[in-house]
C-alpha positions as CSV (number, residue, x, y, z in Angstrom):
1,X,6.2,18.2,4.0
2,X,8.6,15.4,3.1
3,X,8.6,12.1,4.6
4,X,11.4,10.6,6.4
5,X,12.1,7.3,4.5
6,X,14.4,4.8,6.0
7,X,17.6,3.4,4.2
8,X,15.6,1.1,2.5
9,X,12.8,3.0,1.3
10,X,10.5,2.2,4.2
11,X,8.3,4.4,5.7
12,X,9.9,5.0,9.0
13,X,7.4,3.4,12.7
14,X,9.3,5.1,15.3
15,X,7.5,8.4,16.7
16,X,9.1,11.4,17.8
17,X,9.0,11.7,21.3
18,X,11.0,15.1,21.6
19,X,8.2,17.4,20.9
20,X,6.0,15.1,23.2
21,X,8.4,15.7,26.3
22,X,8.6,19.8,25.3
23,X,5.4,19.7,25.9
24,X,4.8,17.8,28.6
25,X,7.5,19.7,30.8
26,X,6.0,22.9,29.5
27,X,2.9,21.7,30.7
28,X,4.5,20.7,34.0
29,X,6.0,24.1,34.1
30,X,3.1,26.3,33.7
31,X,1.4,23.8,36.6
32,X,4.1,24.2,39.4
33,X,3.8,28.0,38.7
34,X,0.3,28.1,38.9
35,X,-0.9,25.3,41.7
36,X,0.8,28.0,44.6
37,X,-1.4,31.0,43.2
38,X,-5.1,28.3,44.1
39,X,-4.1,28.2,47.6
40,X,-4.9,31.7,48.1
41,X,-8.8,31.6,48.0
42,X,-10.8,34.9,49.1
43,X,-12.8,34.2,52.0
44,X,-16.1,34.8,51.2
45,X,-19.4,34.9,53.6
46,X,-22.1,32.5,51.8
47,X,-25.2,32.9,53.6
48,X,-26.8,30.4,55.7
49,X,-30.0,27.9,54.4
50,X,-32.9,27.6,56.3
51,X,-34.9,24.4,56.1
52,X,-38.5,26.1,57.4
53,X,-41.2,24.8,55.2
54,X,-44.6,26.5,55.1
55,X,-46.9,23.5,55.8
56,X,-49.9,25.9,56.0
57,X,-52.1,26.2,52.7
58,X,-52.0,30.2,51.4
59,X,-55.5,31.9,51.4
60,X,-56.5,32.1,48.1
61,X,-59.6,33.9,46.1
62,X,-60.8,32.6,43.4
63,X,-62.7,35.1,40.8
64,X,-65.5,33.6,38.4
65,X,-67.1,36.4,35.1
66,X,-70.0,35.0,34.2
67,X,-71.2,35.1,30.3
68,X,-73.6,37.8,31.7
69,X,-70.8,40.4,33.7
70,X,-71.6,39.0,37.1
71,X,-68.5,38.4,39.0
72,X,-68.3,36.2,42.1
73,X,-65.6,36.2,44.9
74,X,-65.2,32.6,46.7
C-alpha cells in the first residue's frame, strides 16, 4: 500500500474523513430502519411474585448407624 507523500516529501497529517461519514450515515441508516421494528414488543404474561416466607422450622429426622448396626431415629 503506497503512502500519500505531500509535495515536499512529507508524510501527509490530514485524515480521511470520507470513509468515516460512509459509515457513519450507513450506521444511521440501518438505525432509523430498525428503531420502528422495537416498538412492536409481544405482550407477554410474566407471572406474579409472591413475598410469603415460611417462618416455621421444617420437621426433620435425623438418622444415627452406630459402629455396631444400631440405627436410631430422633
Amino acid at each position: 500500500m503506497a503512502m500519500n507523500m505531500g509535495s515536499d516529501d512529507t508524510a501527509m497529517s490530514e485524515i480521511n474523513v470520507t470513509p468515516l461519514v460512509d459509515v457513519m450515515l450507513v450506521l444511521l441508516t440501518i438505525f432509523i430502519v430498525t428503531a420502528p421494528l422495537l416498538t412492536n414488543a409481544v405482550p407477554v404474561n410474566l407471572p406474579k411474585a409472591t413475598s410469603d416466607l415460611s417462618l416455621t422450622q421444617p420437621n426433620t429426622i435425623s438418622i444415627s448407624v452406630t459402629d455396631d448396626g444400631t440405627v436410631y431415629f430422633t
